[in-house]
C-alpha positions in Angstrom: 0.0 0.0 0.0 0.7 3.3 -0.5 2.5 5.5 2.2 0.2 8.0 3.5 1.0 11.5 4.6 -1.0 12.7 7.0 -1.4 16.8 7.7 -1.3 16.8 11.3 -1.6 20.5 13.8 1.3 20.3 16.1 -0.5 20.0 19.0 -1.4 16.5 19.4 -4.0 14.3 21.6 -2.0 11.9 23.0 -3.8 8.8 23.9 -3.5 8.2 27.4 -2.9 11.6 28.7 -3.3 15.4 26.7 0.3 16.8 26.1 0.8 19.5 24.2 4.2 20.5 22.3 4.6 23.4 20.4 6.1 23.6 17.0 9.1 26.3 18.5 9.9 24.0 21.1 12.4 21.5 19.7 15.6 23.4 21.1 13.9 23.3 24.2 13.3 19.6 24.5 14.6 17.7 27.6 18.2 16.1 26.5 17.0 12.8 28.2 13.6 12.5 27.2 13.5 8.5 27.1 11.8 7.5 30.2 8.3 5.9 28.6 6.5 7.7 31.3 7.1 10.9 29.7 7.5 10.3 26.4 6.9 9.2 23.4 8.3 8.7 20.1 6.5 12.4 18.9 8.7 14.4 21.4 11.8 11.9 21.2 12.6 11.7 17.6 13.2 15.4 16.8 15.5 15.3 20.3 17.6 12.7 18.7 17.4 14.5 14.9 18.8 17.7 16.2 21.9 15.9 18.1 22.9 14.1 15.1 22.7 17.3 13.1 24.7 19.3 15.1 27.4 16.9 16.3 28.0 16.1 12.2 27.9 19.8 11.6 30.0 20.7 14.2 33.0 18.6 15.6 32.6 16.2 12.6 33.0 18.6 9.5 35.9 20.8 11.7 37.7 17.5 12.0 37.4 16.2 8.7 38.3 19.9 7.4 41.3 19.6 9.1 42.7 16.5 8.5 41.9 17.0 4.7 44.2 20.0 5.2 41.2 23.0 4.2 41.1 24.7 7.2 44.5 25.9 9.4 45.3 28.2 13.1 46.9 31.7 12.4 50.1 33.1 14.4 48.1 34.7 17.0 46.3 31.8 18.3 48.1 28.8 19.6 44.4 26.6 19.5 44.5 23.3 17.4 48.0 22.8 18.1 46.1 18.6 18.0 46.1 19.1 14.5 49.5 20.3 13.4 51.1 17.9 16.1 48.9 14.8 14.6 47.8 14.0 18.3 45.8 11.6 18.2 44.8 10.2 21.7 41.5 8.7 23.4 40.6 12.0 24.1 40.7 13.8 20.7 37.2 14.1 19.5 36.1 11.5 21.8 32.8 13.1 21.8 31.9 11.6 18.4 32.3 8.3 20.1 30.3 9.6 23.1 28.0 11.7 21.6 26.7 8.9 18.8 26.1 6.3 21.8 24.7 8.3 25.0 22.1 10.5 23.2 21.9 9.8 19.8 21.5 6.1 19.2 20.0 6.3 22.9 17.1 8.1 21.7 16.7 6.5 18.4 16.7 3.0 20.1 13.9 4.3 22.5 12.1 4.9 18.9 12.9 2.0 17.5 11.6 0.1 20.9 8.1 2.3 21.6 5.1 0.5 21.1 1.5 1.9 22.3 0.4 0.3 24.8 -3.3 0.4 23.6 -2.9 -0.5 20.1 -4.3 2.5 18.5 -1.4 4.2 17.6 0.9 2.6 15.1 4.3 3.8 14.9 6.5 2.5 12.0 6.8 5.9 10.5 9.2 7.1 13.5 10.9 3.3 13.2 11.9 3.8 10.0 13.3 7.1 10.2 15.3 6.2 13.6 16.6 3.4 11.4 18.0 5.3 8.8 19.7 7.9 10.9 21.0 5.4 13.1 22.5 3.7 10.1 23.5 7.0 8.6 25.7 7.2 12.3 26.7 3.8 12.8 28.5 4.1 9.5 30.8 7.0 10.5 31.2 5.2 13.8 32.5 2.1 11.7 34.7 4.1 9.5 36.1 6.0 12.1 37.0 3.8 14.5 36.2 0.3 13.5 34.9 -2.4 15.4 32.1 -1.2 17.8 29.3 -2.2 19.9 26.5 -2.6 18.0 24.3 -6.1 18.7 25.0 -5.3 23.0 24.3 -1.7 22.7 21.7 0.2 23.3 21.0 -1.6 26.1 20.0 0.8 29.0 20.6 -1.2 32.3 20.0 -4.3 29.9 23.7 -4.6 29.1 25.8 -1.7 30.5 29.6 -3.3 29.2 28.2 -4.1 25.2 30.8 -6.4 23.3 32.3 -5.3 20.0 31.2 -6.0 16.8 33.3 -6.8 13.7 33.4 -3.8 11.4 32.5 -5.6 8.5 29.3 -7.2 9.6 28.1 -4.2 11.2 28.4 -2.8 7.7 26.5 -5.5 6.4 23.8 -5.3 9.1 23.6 -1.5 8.8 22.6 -1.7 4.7 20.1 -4.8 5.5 18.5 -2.2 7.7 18.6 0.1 5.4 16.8 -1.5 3.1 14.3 -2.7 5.2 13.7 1.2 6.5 13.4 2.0 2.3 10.5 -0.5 2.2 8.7 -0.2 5.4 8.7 3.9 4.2 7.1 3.3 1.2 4.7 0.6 2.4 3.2 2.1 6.0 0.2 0.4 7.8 -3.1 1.6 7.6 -3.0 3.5 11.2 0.8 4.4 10.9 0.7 7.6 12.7 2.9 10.5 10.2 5.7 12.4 12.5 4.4 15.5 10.1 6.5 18.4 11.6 7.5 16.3 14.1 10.1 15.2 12.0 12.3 17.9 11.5 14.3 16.3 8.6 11.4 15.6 5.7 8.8 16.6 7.6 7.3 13.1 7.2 7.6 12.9 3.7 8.8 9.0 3.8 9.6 8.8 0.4 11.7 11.1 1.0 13.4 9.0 4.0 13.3 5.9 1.5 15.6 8.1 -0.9 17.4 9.2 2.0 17.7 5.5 3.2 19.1 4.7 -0.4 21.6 7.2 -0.6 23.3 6.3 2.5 23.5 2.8 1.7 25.1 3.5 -1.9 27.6 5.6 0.3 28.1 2.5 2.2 28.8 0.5 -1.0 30.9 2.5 -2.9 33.3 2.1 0.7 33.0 -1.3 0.0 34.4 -1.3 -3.7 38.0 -2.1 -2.6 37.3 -5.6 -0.7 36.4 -7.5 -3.8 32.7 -7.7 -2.8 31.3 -6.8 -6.9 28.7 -9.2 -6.6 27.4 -7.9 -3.4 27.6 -4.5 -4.1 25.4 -5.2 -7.7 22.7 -7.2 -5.8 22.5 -4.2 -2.9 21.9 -1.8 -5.6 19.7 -3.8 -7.8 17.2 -3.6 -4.3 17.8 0.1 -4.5 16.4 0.1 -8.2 13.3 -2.4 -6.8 12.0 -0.2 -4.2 11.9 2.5 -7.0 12.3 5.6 -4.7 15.7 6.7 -6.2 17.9 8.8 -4.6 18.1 12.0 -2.7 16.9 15.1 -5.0 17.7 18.1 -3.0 19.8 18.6 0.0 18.9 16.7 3.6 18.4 19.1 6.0 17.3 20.0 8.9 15.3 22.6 9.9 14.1 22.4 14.0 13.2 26.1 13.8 16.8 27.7 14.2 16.8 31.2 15.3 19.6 34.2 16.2 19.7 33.3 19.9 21.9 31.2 22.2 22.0 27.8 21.5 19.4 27.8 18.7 21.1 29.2 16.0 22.0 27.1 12.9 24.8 24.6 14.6 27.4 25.2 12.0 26.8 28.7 12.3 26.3 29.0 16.1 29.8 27.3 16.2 31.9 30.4 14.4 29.3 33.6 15.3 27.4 34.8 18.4 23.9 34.5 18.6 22.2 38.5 18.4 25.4 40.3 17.2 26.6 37.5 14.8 30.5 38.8 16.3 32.9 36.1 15.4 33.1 33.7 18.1 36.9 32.5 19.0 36.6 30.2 16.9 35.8 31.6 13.8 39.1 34.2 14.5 41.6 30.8 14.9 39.8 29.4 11.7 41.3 30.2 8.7 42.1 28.8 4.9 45.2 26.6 4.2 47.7 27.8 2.0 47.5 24.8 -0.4 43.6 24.7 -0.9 43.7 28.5 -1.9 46.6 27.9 -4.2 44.5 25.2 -5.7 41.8 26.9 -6.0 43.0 29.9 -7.6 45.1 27.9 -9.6 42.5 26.0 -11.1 39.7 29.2 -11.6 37.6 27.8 -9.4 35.0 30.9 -8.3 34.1 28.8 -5.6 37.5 30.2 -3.7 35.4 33.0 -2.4 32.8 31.5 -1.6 34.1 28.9 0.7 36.5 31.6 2.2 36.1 35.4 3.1 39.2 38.1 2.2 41.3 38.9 5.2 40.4 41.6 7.0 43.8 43.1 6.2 44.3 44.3 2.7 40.9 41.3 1.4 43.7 38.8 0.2 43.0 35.5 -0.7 45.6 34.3 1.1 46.2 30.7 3.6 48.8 29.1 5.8 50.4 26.0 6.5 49.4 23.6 9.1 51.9 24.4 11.9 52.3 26.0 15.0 55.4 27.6 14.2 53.6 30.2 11.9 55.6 33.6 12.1 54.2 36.6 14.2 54.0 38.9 11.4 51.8 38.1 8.1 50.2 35.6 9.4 48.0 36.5 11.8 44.1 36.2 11.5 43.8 39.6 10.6 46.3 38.5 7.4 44.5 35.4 6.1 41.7 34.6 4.3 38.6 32.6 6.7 35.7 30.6 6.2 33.4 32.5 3.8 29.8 33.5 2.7 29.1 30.2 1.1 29.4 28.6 4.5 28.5 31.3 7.0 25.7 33.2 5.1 25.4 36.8 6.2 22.4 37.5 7.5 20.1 34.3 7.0 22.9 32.0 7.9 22.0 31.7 11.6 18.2 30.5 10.5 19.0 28.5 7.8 18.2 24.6 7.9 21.4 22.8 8.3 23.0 19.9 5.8 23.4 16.7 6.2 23.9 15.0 3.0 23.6 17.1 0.2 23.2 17.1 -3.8 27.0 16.9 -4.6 27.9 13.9 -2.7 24.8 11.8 -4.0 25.7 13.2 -7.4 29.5 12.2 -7.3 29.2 9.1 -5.7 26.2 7.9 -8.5 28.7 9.1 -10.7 31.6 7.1 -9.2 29.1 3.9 -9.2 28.2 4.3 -12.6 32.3 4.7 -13.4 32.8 1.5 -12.0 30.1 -0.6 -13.3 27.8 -0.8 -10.4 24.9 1.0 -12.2 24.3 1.1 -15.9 24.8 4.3 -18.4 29.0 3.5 -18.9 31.2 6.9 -19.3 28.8 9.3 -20.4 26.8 8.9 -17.4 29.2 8.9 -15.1 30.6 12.1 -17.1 26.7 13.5 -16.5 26.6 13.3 -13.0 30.1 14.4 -12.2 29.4 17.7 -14.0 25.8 18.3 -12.6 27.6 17.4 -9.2 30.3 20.2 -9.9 27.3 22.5 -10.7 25.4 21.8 -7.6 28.4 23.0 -5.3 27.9 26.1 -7.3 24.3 26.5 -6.8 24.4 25.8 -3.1 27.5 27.7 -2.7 25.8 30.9 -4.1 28.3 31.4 -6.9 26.8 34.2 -9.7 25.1 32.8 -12.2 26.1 29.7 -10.8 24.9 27.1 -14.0 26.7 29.0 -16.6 29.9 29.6 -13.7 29.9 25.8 -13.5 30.5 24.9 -17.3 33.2 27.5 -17.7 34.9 26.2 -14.9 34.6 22.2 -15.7 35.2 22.9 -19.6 38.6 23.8 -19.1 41.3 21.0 -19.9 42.9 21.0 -16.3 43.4 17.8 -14.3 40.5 16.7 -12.0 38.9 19.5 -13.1 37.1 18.2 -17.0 36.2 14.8 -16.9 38.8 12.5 -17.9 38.8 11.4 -21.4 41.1 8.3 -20.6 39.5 5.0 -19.7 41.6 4.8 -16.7 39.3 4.3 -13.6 42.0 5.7 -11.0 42.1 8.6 -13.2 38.1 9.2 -13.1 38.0 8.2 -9.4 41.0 10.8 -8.5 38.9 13.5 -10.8 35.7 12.6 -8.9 36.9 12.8 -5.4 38.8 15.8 -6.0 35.4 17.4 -6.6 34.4 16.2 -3.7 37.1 18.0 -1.7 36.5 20.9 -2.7 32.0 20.6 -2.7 32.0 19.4 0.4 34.8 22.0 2.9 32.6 22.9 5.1 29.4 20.3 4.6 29.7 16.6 6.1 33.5 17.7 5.4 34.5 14.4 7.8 34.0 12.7 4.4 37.1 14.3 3.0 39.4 12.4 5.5 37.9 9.1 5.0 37.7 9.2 1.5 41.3 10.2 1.7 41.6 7.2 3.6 40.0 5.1 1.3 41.2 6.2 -2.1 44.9 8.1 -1.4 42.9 11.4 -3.1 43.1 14.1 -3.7 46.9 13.2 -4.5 49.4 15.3 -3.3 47.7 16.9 -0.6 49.9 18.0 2.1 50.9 17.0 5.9 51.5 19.1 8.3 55.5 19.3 9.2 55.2 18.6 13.1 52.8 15.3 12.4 55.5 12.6 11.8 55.0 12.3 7.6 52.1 9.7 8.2 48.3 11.2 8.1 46.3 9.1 10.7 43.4 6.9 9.8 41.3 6.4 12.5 40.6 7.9 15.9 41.0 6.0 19.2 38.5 4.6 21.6 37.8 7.4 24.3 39.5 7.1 27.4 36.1 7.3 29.5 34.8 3.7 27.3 38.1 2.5 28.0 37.1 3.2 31.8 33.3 1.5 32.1 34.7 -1.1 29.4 37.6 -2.2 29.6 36.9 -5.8 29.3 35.3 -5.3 26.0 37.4 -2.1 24.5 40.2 -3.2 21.7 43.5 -3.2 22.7 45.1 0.6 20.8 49.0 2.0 20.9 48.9 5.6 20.2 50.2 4.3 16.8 47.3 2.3 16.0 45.3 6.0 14.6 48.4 5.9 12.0 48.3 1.8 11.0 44.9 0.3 11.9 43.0 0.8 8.4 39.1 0.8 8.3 38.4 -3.1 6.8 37.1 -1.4 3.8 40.7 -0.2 2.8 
């Protein structure tokens, strides 16, 4: 049957008890709202959508922007030394770790679990979505630090020490679920109730979540196309075609109701500028361009440069530094270089705007990478199609002038990862395509820049900085404070097991 989408007010009859919640009040929601005396999956879902968005807008893209070397720390500051120095312990980032595990998945699970006591209220909408975005996480979680719990977790007092799961078969169990979340979307019960606004993603548009679930999982499977798994990877994507959905056709976002005030303000945003005078938080004054990514930029005409970065306040030049903390005092000081720009950090609407979280130039490139290497049909021409409707989108979303036009002058020129390749050679369309994706996503799900690093050695040639040891790491470590309530269960780690413990997938 057909899914059914439901217009629902936002003040809802519960069934047991009258609750009302107000459409303005998801950035006011209680951070631990999973006791199933006070609530349900209406007032947990959003809690758990709006975590997820902010922790992979915040500490995820900053870290992925600078380990893909985009972003660097001027001579006045001496913040981020972590990142020049390559120190990578169980207490950088941890919060991905902890973050994912004690309020995302926690409240997703709760969503998963919730069943109406009376019978009258069927809830598979909110299942599927907490599927998807718990596979959407458990991914990252795989990719950045390998084996995890997964089958233990979740728990509550259930199982407070979870064992660890095998990477690889968490992978496999994340895009069975997946799937199934595609096809429960698009084939609802009668009484499924619709999250409507509720959902703060798609609004409860689940064919939208079924494209969203099928995105994801392609993401998932083009990780996979270095372990020799073809065959798999074709049947996976053959179940994508069946459900028919498609993928993603405009950016997923989310849009709680951010506003210019404290704590409510766009996340990415809110993490550079101050809520009500929009002043530059610390943070965006120690942020600032890399030498090398303005030097590519420039030197490939890319009118995305500013875009993705703002003039320095000094004299407007385009201008970056190295990854170091050894930076001298004069010339290079955050008054001298170029930082993150209007693309990213939209003047005036930025603060309100919904926030990515997989958007039209990833889905575009990796289709086109799929199609380049024979998992989905339409050979070299296709795969030359979406790579330059990809490059087009970045221009689009990035606000470039006449952005469509912009776009084929810039991807007509015969430069190196730049045009399409006209050779055969995969590497060479592979290298081309994920040095578009580089540059479209600094600043947007950005952590995918250092794992696709990881995965495929591109972009090539892209620097280290001096102080980290000539080896870029791979992975982060297992947080000190799991390595304290877990210890029976944690992986053994050295300090050198960020630099030479691959993901599986490698």
């Amino acid at each position: 049957m057909n899914t059914k989408t439901i217009i629902k007010s936002c003040v809802v009859l519960l069934v047991t008890a009258l609750t009302t919640v107000s459409c303005s009040d998801y950035l006011d929601v209680n951070d631990n709202p999973n006791s199933p005396a006070s609530s349900t999956p209406f007032q947990t879902l959003p809690v758990a959508q709006r975590d997820l968005t902010a922790l992979n807008a915040r500490e995820m893209t900053y870290l992925g922007n600078f380990i893909s070397y985009n972003w660097a720390t001027p001579s006045n500051w001496s913040a981020n030394q972590e990142f020049s120095r390559y120190t990578i312990n169980s207490s950088f980032y941890s919060n991905i770790f902890e973050t994912s595990y004690a309020t995302i998945f926690k409240n997703l699970t709760y969503v998963q679990n919730y069943t109406d006591k009376t019978g009258v209220v069927d809830y598979s909408a909110y299942k599927a979505i907490a599927s998807v975005l718990k596979g959407f996480q458990y991914q990252y979680l795989v990719d950045l630090y390998g084996d995890v719990p997964y089958t233990e977790a979740n728990l509550r007092s259930g199982n407070i020490t979870p064992k660890y799961d095998d990477a690889q078969t968490i992978y496999k169990a994340v895009i069975a679920d997946l799937t199934s979340a595609a096809e429960l979307a698009l084939d609802l019960p009668d009484n499924a109730e619709s999250p409507g606004k509720q959902d703060i993603i798609n609004k409860g548009d689940m064919t939208k979540w079924a494209k969203f679930a099928n995105s994801v999982k392609l993401r998932m499977l083009i990780r996979l196309s270095n372990t020799n798994q073809d065959a798999y990877i074709k049947a996976q994507i053959a179940l994508i075609d069946a459900n028919g959905a498609g993928y993603i056709t405009a950016d997923v976002a989310t849009q709680p109701g951010y506003s210019d005030n404290a704590d409510k303000q766009n996340p990415f945003y809110g993490y550079f500028r101050k809520p009500s005078t929009n002043a530059e938080q610390d943070r965006g004054d120690y942020t600032v361009a890399t030498d090398y990514v303005v030097n590519y930029l420039s030197g490939t005409n890319d009118p995305r440069l500013n875009r993705l970065y703002a003039g320095a306040k000094t004299g407007g030049a385009f201008k970056g530094a190295p990854q170091t903390t050894t930076l001298p005092g004069v010339g290079f000081t955050s008054n001298d270089l170029a930082k993150i720009g209007p693309g990213l950090i939209v003047p005036t609407t930025g603060m309100t705007a919904a926030q990515t979280i997989m958007s039209m130039p990833e889905i575009l490139l990796l289709q086109a990478e799929a199609i380049a290497r024979g998992y989905i049909a339409g050979g070299d021409a296709a795969a030359k199609t979406k790579y330059e409707q990809a490059i087009t989108a970045s221009f689009t979303r990035l606000g470039v002038p006449t952005a469509a036009t912009a776009a084929v002058t810039y991807y007509s020129q015969a430069l190196p990862n730049v045009a399409w390749p006209t050779t055969g050679n995969l590497s060479a369309k592979v290298q081309a395509i994920i040095t578009q994706k580089w540059v479209a996503l600094n600043g947007t799900s950005s952590i995918e820049l250092w794992i696709e690093k990881t995965r495929t050695g591109f972009p090539a040639g892209l620097p280290q900085p001096a102080e980290g040891g000539g080896i870029r790491p791979v992975r982060l470590l297992y947080p000190g404070s799991e390595n304290s309530r877990n210890s029976l269960n944690v992986p053994k780690q050295t300090a050198q097991t960020a630099f030479t413990s691959n993901p599986f997938w490698k």
